[in-house]
C-alpha positions in Angstrom: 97.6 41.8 92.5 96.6 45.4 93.1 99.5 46.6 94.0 101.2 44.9 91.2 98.7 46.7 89.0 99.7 50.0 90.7 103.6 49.6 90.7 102.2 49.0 86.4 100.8 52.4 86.4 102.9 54.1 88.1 106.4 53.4 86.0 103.8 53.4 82.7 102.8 57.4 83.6 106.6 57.8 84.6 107.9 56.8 81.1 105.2 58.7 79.2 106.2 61.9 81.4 109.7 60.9 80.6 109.5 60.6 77.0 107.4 63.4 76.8 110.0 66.0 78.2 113.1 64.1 76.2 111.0 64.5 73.6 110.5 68.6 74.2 114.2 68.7 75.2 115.1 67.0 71.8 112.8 69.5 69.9 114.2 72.6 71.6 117.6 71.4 71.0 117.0 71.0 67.3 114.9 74.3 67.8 117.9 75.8 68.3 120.3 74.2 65.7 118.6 76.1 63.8 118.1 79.5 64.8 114.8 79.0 66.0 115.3 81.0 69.4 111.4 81.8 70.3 110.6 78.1 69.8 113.8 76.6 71.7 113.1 78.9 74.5 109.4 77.9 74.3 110.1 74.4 73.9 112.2 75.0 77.6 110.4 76.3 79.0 106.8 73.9 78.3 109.7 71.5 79.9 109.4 73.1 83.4 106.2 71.5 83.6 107.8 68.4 84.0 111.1 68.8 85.3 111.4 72.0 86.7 115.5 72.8 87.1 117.7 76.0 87.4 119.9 73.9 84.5 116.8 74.9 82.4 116.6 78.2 83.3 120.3 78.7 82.8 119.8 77.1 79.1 117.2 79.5 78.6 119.2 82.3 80.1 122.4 81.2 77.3 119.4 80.7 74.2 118.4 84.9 74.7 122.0 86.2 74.7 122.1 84.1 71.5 118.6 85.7 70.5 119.7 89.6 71.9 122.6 89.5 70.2 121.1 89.0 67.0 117.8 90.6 67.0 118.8 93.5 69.9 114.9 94.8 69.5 113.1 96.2 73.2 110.6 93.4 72.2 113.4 90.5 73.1 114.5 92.3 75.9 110.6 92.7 77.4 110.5 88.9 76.9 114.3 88.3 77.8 113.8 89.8 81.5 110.5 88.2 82.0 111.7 84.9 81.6 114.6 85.9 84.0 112.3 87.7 86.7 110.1 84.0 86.5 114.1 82.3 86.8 114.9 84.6 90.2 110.9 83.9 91.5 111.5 79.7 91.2 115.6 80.2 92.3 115.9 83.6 94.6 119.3 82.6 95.6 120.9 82.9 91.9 123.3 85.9 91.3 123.1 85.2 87.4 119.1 85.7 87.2 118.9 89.0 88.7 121.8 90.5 87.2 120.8 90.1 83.6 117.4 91.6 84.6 119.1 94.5 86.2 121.6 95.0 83.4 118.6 94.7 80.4 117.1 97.6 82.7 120.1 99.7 82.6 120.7 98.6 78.9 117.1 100.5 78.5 117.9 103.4 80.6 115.4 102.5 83.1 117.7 103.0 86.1 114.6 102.9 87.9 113.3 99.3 87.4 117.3 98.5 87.9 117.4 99.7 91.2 114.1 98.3 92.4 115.1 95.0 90.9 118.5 95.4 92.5 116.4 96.1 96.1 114.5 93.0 95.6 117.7 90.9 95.2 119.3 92.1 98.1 116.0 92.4 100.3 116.3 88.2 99.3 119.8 87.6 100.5 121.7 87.6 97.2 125.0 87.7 98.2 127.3 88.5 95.2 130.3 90.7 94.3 128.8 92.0 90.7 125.5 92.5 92.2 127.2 94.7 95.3 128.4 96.9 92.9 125.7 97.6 90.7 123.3 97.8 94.0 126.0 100.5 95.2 125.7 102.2 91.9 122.6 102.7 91.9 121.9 103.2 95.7 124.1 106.2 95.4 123.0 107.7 91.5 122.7 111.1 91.8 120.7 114.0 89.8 121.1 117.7 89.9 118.3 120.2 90.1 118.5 122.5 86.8 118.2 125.7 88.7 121.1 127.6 88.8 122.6 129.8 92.3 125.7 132.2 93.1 125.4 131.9 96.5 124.0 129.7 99.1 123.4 129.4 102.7 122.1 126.2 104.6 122.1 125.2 108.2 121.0 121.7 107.2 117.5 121.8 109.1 115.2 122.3 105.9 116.1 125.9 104.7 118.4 126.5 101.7 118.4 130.6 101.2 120.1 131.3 97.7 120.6 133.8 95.0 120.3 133.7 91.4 122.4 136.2 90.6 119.2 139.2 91.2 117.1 138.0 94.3 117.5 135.7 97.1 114.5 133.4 98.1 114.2 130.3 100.4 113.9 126.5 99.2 113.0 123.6 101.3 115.0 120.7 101.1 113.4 118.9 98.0 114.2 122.4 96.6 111.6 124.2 95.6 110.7 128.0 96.6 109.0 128.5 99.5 109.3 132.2 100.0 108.9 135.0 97.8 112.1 136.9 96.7 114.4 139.7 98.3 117.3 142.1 97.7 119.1 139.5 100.4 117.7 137.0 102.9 120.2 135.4 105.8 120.4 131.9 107.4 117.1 130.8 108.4 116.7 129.2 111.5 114.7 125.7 112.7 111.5 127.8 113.2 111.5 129.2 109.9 113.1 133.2 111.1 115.5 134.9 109.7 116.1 138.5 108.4 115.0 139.5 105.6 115.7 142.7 103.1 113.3 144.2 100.6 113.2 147.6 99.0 111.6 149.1 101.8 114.1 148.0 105.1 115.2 144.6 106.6 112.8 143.2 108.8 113.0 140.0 110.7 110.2 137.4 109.2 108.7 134.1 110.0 108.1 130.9 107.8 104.8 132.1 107.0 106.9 135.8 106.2 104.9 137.4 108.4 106.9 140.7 110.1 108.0 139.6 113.4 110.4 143.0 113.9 110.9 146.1 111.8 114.9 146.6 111.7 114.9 149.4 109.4 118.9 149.6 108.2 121.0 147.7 106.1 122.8 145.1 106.0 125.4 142.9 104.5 125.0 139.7 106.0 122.7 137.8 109.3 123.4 134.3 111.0 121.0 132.7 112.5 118.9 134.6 114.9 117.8 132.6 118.5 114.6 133.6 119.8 116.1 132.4 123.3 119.1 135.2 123.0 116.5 137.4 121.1 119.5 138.6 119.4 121.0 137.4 115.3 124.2 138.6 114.1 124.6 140.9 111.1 127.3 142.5 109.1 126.9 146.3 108.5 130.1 148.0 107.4 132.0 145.1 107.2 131.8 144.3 110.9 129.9 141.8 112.4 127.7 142.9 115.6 124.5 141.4 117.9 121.3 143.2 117.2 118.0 142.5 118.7 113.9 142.8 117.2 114.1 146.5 118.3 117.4 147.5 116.5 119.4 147.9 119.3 123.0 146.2 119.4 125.3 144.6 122.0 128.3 146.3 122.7 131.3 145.8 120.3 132.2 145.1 116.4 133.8 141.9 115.6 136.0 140.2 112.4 133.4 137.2 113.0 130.6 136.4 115.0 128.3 133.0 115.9 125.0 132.9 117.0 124.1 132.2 120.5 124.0 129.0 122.5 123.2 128.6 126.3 123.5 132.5 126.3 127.4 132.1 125.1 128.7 133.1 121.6 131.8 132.7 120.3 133.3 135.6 118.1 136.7 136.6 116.6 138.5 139.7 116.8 142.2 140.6 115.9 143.6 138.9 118.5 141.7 135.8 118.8 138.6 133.8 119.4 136.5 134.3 122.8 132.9 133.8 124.3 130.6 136.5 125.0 127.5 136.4 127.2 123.9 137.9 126.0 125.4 141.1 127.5 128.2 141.1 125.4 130.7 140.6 127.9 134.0 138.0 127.3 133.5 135.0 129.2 136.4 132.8 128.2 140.0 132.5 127.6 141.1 133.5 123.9 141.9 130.6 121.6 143.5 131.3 118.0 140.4 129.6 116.3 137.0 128.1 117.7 135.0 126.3 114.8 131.6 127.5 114.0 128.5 124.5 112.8 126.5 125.8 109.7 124.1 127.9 111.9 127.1 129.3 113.9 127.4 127.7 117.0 130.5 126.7 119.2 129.1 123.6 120.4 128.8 120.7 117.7 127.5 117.3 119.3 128.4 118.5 122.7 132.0 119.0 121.9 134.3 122.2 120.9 136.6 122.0 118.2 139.1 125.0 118.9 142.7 125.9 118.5 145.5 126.9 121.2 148.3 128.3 119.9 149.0 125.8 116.7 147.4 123.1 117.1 143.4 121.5 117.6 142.0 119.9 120.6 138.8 118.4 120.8 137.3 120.0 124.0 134.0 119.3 126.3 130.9 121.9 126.6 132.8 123.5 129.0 135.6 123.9 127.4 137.8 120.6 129.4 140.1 119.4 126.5 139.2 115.6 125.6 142.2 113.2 125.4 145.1 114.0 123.7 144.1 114.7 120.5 145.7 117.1 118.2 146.4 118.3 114.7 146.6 121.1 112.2 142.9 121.7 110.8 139.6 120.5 111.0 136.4 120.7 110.1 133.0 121.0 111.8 131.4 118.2 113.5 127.4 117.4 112.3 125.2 115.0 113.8 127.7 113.6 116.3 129.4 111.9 113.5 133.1 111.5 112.8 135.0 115.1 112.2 137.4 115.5 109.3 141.1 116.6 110.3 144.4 117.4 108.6 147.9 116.3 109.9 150.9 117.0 107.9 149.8 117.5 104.1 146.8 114.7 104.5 143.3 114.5 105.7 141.1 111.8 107.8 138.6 111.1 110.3 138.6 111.1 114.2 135.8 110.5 116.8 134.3 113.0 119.4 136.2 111.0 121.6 139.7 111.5 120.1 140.1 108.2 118.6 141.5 108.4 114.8 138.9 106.0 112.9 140.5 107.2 109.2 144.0 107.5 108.8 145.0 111.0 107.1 145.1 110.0 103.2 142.8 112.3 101.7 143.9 115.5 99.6 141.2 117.1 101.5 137.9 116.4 103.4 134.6 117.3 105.1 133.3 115.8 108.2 130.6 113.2 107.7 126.7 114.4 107.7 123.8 112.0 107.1 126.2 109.2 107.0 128.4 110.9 103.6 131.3 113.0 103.9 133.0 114.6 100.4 136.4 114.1 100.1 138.9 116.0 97.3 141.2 114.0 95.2 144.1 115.2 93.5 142.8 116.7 90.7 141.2 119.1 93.0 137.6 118.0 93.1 135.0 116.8 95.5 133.3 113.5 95.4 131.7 111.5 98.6 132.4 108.4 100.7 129.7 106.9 102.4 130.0 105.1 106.1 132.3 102.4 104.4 134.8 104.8 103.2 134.1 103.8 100.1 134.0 106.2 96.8 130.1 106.4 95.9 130.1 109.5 94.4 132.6 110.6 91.7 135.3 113.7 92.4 133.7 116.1 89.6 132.6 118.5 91.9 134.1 122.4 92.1 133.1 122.9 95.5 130.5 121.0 98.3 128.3 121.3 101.5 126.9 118.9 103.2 124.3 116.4 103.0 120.8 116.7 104.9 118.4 114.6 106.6 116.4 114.9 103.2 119.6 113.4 101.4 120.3 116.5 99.3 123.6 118.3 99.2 124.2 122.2 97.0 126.9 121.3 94.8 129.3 123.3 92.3 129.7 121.7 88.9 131.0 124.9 87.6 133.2 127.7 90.2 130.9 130.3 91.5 127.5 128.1 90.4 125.5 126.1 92.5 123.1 123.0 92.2 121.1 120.7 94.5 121.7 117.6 94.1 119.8 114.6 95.1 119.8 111.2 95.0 117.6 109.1 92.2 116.1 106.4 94.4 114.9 106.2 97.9 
C-alpha cells in the first residue's frame, strides 16, 4: 500500500511539474506572438528550472536576434550576451553560444572582451570553422605606436635606436625611451653598449649611459660593439673600419663590415666577402656575398648563409657547405627558424638543413622570427604569415623588420616613416 501511495505521488508531482512548464512554454510562445520579447525570453528561461535543454537556449538565442533587431540599444545587447555567456556555461561544447557573444563584443568595439571570450572557447575545446577565424583575427589584431621615426636600428634583443627626424634615443621593446637623446646613437648590444654621439664627441656608453670609453671623432655609423673583441665597427668617411675603447683601429677600410664572433668578422671589399681575425688579418677564402644577422654576425643559428660565384649555399660554422642546397637570394636566418630564399622570380622557405619546407610563391619574403615572417604581395606590400603559412596580417605595409621576443615589429605605413607595432592581446 505504501508503495502504491508513493508511485501516487510521484506521477501527481510529475504532472504538476509538467503542466507547470507547458504552461510557461505556452505563455512565452504567446509572449512572443506578440512582440513581447523581455517576457518570452523570461518566460524561457523560468522554464530551465524545470527542463533545462540547449533547444531552450537556442529559442532564446532566435527570440534576441528578433529583440536586437528591433530595438538595437547596448541595454539588449548587455542582456543578449549574458543570457548567451549562461547558454556556453550549461553547453561549453556549442559553437553558436560563443560566437554571438564574441560577435555582440565586436559589434561594441570591445575587441577586448571578444578575444578573451574567444580564449575561453577555445581553452574549452570548441572546435569550429567560424570560431577559428574570428580567434585568428583577433589573436593576431595589431596596433601601431603613434610615435613617428626616419630611421631605425634593432638587433631584436630589447633595444630599438631611432631618430625622429632631430635626435636619436633608445626604446625598449614595449617602446618607450629609455635613453636620453643624441646627434646619432648606433646598434646597441645585449648588454645595453653601444656608441654614442653628443655635441661634445662620441663616446661608447652603457645601459645606465654611463661613459665606458671617450672616442673623441666622428662618425657616420657603429654596429654592434663585443666586449669579447673589444672592438665595434664604425663608418668615418664613408668606410667602414674596427676601432677599439682607446680610438685605435685595425688595419684596413672596408665597403662593409660585421661585428665579431669567435674572434672572426666577416667584411666586404671590392672584390668580395672574407673573414678577418681580431688582428685584422683575412682568414678565409673570398665568397661574392656572406649574409650578416641584425647585430652583424656571420654565423646565424650555427649556420652561414654565403654565396660562391652565383648562387647560395647554406654552409656549417666552419664554413663545410650543408647538402645541396642552392638558389639566387636569401635572407638572414633568426632564432634557428626557417630562412626565406628566392629561386627564379619567386620566394619561399628552407630549413638549416637544406630541406625546402615552402615552395617559392611569394613576390618577396623575410625569414621567420618569433614564429612570423612578412611576406610582399603583388601590389608591393608587406603583411605576415604566422607558423601555418597562413595570412594573419594584411599586406599594407611600405617596408618591415622583424618580429621580437616581445612580439613587436617597426613597421612603415608610409615610405621613409616608421612605427612599432604590437599586437592587441596577449
Amino acid at each position: 500500500m505504501a508503495l502504491l501511495l508513493g508511485w501516487g505521488i510521484f506521477f501527481v508531482r510529475n504532472f504538476q511539474t509538467y503542466r507547470e512548464y507547458a504552461g510557461l512554454k505556452t505563455e512565452a510562445e504567446e509572449s512572443l506572438a506578440e512582440g513581447l520579447y523581455e517576457q518570452a525570453i523570461e518566460l524561457y528561461k523560468n522554464t530551465l528550472e524545470y527542463k533545462n535543454s540547449v533547444q531552450t537556449y537556442l529559442t532564446i538565442e532566435d527570440i534576441y536576434e528578433q529583440y536586437y533587431a528591433e530595438e538595437h540599444t547596448a541595454f539588449v545587447r548587455e542582456c543578449y550576451i549574458a543570457d548567451m555567456a549562461q547558454a556556453a556555461a550549461e553547453y561549453p561544447e556549442r559553437e553558436e553560444f560563443w560566437l554571438a557573444q564574441i560577435e555582440l563584443h565586436q559589434e561594441a568595439e570591445n575587441d577586448s572582451k571578444a578575444y578573451d571570450v574567444a580564449k575561453k572557447a577555445k581553452n574549452s575545446g570548441v572546435d569550429g570553422e567560424k570560431l577559428d577565424t574570428l580567434y585568428q583575427q583577433l589573436l593576431y589584431e595589431v596596433e601601431l605606436d603613434y610615435k613617428l621615426y626616419t630611421e631605425m636600428k634593432t638587433c631584436l634583443n630589447g633595444y630599438i635606436t631611432v631618430n625622429d627626424g632631430n635626435q636619436w634615443t633608445v626604446l625598449d621593446e614595449s617602446g618607450e625611451a629609455c635613453s636620453s637623446k643624441y646627434q646619432f646613437i648606433g646598434l646597441i648590444n645585449d648588454d645595453g653598449m653601444g656608441i654614442y654621439t653628443n655635441d661634445i664627441d662620441t663616446r661608447l656608453l652603457d645601459d645606465h649611459e654611463v661613459t665606458r670609453a671617450r672616442l673623441g671623432m666622428g662618425i657616420e655609423d657603429a654596429g654592434y660593439y663585443t666586449e669579447s673583441s673589444g672592438y665595434v665597427p664604425v663608418k668615418i668617411e664613408g668606410k667602414w673600419k674596427y676601432m677599439n675603447t682607446s680610438g685605435e683601429f685595425l688595419p684596413g677600410e672596408f665597403e662593409e663590415a660585421g661585428c665579431f664572433y669567435n674572434n672572426k668578422a666577416a667584411v666586404k671589399q671590392e672584390d668580395g666577402w672574407y673573414l678577418i681575425d681580431h688582428e685584422g688579418n683575412a682568414v678565409s677564402e673570398k665568397y661574392t656575398d656572406i649574409k650578416l644577422d641584425l647585430q652583424g654576425n656571420y654565423v646565424q643559428g650555427e649556420v652561414i648563409l654565403a654565396k660562391e660565384k652565383d648562387k647560395y649555399h647554406i654552409y656549417d660554422a666552419e664554413f663545410q657547405q650543408i647538402g645541396d642546397f642552392a638558389c639566387d637570394d636569401m635572407d638572414i636566418c633568426l632564432d634557428n627558424g626557417l630562412i626565406a630564399f628566392k629561386q627564379g622570380e619567386k620566394w619561399g622557405y628552407v630549413d638549416t638543413e637544406g630541406n625546402i619546407v615552402v615552395e617559392p610563391q611569394y613576390e618577396e619574403a623575410k625569414s621567420f622570427s618569433n614564429h612570423m615572417a612578412a611576406v610582399r604581395d603583388e601590389n608591393g606590400l608587406w603583411g605576415f604569415i604566422n607558423r601555418n603559412y597562413d595570412l594573419v596580417i594584411a599586406c599594407e605595409y611600405e617596408d618591415v623588420s622583424y618580429f621580437n621576443q616581445s612580439e613587436s615589429c617597426m613597421v612603415s605605413v608610409t615610405d621613409g616613416v616608421w612605427q612599432l607595432m604590437s599586437f592587441r592581446f596577449e
